[in-house]
MIDOSE-1310 file (N, C-alpha, C; in nm, 2 decimals, decimal comma, always signed):
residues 176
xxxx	+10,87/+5,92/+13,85/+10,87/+6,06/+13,85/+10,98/+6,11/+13,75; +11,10/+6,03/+13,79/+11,21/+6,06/+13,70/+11,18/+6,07/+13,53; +11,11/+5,95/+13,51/+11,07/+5,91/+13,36/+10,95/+6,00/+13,33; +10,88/+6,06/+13,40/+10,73/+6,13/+13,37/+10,85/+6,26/+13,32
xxxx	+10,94/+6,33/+13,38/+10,98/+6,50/+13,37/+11,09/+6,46/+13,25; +11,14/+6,36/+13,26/+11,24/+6,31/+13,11/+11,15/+6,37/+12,97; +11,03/+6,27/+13,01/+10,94/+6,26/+12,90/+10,86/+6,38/+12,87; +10,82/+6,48/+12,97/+10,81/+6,60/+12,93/+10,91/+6,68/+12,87
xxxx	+11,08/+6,71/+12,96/+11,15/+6,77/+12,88/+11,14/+6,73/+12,72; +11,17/+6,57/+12,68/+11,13/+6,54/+12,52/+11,11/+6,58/+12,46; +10,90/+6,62/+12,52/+10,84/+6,65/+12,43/+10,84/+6,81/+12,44; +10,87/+6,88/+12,49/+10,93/+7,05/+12,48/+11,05/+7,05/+12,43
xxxx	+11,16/+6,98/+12,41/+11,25/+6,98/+12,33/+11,18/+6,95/+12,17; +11,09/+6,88/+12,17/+11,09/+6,84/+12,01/+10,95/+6,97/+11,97; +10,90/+7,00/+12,07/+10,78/+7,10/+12,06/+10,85/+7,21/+11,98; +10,99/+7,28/+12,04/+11,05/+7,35/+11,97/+11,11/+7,36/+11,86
xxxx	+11,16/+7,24/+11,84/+11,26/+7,19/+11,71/+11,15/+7,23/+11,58; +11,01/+7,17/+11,64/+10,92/+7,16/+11,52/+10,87/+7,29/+11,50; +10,87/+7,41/+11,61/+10,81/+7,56/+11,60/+10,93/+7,61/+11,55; +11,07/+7,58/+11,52/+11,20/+7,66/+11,47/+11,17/+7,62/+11,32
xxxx	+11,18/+7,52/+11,32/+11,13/+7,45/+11,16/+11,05/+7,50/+11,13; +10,94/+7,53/+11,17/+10,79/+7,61/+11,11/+10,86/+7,74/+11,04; +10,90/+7,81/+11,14/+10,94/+7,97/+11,18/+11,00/+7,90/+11,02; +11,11/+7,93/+11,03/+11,19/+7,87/+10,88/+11,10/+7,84/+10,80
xxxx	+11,00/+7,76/+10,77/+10,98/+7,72/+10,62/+10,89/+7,81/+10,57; +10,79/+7,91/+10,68/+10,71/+8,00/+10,66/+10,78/+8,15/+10,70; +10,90/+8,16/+10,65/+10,93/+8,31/+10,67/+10,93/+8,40/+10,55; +10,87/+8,36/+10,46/+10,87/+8,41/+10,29/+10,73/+8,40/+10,30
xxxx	+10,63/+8,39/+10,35/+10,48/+8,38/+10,36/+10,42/+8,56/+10,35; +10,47/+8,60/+10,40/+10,43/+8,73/+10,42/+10,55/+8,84/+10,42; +10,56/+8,90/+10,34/+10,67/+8,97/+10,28/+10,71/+9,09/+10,43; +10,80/+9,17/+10,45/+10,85/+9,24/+10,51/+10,81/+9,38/+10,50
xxxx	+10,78/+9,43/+10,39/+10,71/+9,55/+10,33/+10,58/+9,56/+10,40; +10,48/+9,46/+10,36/+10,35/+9,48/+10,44/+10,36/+9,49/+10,58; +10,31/+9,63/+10,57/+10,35/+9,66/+10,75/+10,19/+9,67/+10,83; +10,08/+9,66/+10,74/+9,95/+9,70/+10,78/+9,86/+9,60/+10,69
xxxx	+9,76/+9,50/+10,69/+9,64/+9,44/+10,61/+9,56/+9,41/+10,69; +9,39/+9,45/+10,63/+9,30/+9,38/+10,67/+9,22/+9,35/+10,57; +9,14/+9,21/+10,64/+9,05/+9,18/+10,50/+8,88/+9,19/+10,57; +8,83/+9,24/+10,50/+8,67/+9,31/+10,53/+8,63/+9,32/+10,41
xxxx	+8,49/+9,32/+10,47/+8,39/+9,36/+10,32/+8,32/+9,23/+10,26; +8,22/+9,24/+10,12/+8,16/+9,16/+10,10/+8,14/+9,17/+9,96; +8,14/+9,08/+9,87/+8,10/+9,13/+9,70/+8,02/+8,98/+9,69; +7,97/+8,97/+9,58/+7,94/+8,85/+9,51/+7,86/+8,91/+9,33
xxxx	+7,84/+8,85/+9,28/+7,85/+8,81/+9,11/+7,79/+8,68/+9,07; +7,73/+8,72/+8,94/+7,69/+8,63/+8,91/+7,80/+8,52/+8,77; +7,94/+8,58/+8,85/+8,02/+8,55/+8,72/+8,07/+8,57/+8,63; +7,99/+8,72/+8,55/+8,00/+8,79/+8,44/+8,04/+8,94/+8,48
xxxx	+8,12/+8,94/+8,63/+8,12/+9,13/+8,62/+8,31/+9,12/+8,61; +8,29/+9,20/+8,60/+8,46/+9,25/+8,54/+8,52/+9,30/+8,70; +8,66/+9,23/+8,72/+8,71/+9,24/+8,87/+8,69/+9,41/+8,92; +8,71/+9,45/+9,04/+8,73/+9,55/+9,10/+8,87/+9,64/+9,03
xxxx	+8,80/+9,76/+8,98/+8,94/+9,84/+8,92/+8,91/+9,98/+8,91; +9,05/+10,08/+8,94/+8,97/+10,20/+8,91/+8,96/+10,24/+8,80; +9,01/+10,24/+8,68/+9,03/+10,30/+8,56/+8,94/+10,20/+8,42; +8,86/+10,14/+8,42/+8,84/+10,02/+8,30/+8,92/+10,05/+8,18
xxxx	+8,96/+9,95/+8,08/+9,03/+9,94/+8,03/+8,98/+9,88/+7,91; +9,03/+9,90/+7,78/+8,95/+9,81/+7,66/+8,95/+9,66/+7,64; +9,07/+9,62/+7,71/+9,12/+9,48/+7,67/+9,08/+9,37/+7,78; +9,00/+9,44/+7,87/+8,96/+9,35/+7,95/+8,78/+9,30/+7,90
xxxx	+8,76/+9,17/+7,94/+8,67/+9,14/+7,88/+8,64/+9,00/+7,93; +8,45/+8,97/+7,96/+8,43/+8,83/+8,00/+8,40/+8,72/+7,90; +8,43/+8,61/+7,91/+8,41/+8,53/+7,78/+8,33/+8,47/+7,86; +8,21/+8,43/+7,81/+8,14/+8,24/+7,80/+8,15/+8,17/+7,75
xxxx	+8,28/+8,13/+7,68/+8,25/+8,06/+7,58/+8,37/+7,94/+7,63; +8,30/+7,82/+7,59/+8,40/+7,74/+7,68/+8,54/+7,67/+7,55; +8,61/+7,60/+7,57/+8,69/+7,56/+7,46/+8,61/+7,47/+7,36; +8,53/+7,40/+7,41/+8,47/+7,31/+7,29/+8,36/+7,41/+7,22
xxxx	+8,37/+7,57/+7,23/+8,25/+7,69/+7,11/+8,10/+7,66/+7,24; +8,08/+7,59/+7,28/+7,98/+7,65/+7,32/+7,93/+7,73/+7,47; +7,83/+7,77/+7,47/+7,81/+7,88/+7,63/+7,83/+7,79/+7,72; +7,90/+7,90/+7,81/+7,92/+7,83/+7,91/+7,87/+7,86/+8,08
xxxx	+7,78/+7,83/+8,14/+7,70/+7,88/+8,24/+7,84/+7,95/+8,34; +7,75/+8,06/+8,33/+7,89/+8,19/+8,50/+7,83/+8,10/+8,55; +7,94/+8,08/+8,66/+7,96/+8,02/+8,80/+7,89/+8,17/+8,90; +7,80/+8,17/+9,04/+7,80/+8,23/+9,12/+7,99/+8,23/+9,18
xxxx	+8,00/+8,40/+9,19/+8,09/+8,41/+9,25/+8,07/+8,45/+9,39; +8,20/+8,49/+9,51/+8,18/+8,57/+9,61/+8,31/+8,59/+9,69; +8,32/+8,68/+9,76/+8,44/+8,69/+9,85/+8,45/+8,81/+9,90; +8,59/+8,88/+9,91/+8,59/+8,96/+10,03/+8,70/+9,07/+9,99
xxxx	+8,74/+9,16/+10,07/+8,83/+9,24/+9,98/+8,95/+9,20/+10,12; +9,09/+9,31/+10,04/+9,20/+9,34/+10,14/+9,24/+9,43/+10,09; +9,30/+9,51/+10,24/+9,33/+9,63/+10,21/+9,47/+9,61/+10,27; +9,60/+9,70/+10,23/+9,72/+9,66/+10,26/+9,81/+9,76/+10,24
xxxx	+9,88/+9,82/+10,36/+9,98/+9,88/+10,32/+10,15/+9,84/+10,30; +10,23/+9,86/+10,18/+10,34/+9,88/+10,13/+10,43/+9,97/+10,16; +10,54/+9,90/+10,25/+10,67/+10,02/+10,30/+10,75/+10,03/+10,19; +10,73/+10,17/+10,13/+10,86/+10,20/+10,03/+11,00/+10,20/+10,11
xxxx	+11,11/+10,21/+10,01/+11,22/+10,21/+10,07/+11,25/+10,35/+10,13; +11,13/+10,43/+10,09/+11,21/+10,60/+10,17/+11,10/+10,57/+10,32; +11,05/+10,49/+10,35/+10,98/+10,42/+10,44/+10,82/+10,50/+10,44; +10,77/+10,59/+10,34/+10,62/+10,62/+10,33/+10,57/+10,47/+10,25
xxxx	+10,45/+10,44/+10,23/+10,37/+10,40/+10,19/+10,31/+10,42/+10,08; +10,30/+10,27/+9,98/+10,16/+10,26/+9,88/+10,09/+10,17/+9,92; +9,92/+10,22/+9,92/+9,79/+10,11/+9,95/+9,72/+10,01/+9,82; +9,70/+9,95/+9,83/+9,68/+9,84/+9,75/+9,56/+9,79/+9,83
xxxx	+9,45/+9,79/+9,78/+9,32/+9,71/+9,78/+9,31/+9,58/+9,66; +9,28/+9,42/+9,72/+9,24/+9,35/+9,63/+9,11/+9,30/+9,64; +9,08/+9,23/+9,50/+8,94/+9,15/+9,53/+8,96/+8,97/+9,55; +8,92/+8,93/+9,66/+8,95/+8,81/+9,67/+8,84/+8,75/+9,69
xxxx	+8,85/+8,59/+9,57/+8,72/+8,54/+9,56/+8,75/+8,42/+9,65; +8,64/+8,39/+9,70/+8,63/+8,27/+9,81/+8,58/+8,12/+9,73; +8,64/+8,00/+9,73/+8,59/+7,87/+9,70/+8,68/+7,77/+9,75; +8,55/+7,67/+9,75/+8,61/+7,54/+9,83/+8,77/+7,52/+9,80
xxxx	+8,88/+7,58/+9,72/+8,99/+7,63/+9,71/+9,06/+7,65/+9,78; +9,00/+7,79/+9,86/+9,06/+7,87/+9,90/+9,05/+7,97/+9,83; +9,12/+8,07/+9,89/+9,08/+8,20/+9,84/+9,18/+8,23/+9,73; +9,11/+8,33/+9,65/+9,19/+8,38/+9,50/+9,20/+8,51/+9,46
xxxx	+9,31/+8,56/+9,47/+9,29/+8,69/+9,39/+9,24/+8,73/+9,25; +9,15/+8,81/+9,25/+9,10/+8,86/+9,18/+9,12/+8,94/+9,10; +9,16/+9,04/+9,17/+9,22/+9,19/+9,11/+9,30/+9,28/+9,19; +9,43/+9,34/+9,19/+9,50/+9,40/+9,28/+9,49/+9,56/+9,22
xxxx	+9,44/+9,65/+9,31/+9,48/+9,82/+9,25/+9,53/+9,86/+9,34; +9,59/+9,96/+9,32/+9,64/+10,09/+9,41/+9,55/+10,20/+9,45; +9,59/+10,24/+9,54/+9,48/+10,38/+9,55/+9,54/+10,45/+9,58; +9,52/+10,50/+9,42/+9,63/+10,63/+9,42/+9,64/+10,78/+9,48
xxxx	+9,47/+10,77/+9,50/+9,48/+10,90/+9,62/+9,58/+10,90/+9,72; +9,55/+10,78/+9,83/+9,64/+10,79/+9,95/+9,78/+10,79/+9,86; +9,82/+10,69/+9,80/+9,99/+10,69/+9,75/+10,04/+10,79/+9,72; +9,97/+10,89/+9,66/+9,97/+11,00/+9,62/+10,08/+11,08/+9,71
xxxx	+10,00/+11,06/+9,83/+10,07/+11,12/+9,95/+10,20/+11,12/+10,02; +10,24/+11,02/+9,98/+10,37/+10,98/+10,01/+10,34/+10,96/+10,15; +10,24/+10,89/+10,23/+10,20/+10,90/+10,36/+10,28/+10,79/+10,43; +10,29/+10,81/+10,55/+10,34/+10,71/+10,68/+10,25/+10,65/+10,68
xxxx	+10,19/+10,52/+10,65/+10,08/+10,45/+10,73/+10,10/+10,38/+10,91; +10,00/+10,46/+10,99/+10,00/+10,41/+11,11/+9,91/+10,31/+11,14; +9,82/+10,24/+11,10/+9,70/+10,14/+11,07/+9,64/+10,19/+10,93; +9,58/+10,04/+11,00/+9,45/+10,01/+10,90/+9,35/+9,91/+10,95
xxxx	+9,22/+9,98/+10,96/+9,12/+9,96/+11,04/+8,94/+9,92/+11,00; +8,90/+9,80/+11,03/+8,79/+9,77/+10,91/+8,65/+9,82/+10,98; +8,58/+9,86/+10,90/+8,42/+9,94/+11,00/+8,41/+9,81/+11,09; +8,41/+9,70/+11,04/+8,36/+9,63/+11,18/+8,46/+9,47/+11,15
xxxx	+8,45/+9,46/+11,34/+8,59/+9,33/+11,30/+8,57/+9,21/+11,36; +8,40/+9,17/+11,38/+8,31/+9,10/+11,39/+8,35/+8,95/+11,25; +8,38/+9,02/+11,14/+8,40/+8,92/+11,03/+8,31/+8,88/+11,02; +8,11/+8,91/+11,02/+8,01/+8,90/+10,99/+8,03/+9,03/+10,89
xxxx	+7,97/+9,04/+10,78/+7,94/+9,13/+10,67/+7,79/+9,07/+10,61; +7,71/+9,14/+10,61/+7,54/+9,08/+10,57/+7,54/+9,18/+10,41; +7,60/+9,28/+10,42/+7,55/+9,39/+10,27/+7,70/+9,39/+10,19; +7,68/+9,39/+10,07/+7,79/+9,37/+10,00/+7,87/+9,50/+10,02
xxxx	+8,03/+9,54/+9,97/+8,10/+9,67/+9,98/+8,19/+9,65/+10,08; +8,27/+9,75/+10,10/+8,41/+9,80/+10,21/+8,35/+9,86/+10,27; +8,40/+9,92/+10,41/+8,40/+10,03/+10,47/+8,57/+10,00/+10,57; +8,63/+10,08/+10,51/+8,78/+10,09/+10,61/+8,84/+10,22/+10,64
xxxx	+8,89/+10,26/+10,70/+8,99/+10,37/+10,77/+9,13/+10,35/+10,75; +9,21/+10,34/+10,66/+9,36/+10,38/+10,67/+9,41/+10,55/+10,74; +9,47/+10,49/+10,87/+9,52/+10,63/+10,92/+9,70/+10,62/+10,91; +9,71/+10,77/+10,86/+9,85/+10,80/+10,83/+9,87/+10,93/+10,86
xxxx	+10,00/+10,98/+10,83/+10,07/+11,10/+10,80/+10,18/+11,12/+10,70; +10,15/+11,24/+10,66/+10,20/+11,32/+10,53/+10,37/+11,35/+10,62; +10,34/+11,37/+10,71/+10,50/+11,47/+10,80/+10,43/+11,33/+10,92; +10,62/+11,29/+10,93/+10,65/+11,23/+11,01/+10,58/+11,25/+11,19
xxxx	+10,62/+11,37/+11,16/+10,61/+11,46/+11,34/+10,45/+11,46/+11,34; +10,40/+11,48/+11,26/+10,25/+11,51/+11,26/+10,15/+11,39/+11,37; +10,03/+11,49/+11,36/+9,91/+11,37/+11,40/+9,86/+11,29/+11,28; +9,81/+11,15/+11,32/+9,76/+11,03/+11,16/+9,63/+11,13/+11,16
xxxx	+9,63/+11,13/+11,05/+9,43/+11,15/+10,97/+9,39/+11,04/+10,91; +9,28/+11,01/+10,91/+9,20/+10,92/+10,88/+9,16/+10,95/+10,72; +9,19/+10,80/+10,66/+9,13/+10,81/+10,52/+9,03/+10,71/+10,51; +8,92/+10,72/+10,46/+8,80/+10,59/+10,44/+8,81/+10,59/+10,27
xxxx	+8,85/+10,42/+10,29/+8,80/+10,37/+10,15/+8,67/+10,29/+10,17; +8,59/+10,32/+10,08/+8,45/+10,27/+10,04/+8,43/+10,23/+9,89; +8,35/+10,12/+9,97/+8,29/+10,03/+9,80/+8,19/+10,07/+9,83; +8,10/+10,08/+9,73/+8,01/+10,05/+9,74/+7,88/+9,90/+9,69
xxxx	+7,78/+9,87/+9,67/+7,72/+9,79/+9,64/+7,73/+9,76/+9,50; +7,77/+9,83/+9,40/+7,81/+9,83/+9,27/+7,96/+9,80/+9,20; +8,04/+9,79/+9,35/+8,21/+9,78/+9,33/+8,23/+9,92/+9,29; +8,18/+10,05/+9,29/+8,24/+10,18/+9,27/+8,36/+10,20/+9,43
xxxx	+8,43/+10,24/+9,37/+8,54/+10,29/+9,53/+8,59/+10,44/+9,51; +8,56/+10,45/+9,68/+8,57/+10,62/+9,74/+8,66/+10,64/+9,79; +8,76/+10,70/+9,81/+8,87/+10,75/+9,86/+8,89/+10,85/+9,90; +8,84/+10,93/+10,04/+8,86/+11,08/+10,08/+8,90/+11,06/+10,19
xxxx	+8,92/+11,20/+10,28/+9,00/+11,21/+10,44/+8,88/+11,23/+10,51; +8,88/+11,16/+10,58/+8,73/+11,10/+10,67/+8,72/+11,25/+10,72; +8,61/+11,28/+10,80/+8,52/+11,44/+10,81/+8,42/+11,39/+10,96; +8,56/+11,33/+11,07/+8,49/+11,31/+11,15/+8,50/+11,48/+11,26
């Protein structure tokens, strides 16, 4: 009996040692700022579309062409988005949506933007909340709710970002 409760304390002493060491080598994993992320949604590609952005730009562009000059077959792409809020130092918030592609890898970013409507705001973020949190997605696009406030004292309003099936994104104060 004596040797069975030894051998338990042991292995709860060493249980801990190894969850203190975790804590420690994973506390740079996830930054301090992010006070709010979810990841929702659905995209896929056939390899040749230009990442998720709001503004297009000239210098972005897809190549097929592989190093030795000739075509080179798109890869089917696919993945998922994240939406994320950022604590400034005056403690409002900027939102940042990415596109993250999924492969036997693991997952990759794709493309990071702001949305500069809500930032705009200089808003409190109080969540962030995904149309559904099932983590089944059957139709490609977002549907999310970031709720905040503009005045601290205030009630949060609801903002919906939406993709749609084309990667276009919507940004207004939900109109429930």
């Amino acid at each position: 009996m004596a040797m069975q409760q030894a051998f338990m304390t042991a292995l709860l002493v060493s249980g801990w040692a190894i969850a203190a060491e975790a804590q420690t080598v994973h506390d740079d994993i996830l930054p301090a700022s992010i006070i709010f992320a979810t990841s929702t949604g659905y995209w896929e590609d056939d390899g040749n579309s230009l990442p998720v952005e709001r503004a297009p730009t000239t210098t972005q562009s897809v190549s097929t062409q592989n190093v030795s000059g000739e075509d080179a077959k798109p890869q089917q792409r696919h993945g998922y988005y994240k939406l994320f809020a950022v604590r400034q130092p005056d403690k409002t918030s900027k939102i940042y949506l990415q596109q993250m592609a999924q492969s036997d890898a693991g997952p990759a970013v794709v493309s990071t933007v702001e949305l500069q409507e809500i930032s705009d705001l200089k808003p409190y973020v109080t969540d962030i909340r995904p149309e559904n949190s099932s983590g089944i997605i059957k139709e490609p696009g977002l549907f999310a709710t970031v709720y905040l406030k503009t005045d601290a004292a205030a009630e949060s309003d609801g903002w919906t970002v939406l993709i749609d099936e084309f990667g276009d994104i919507t940004v207004e104060k939900a109109t429930n």
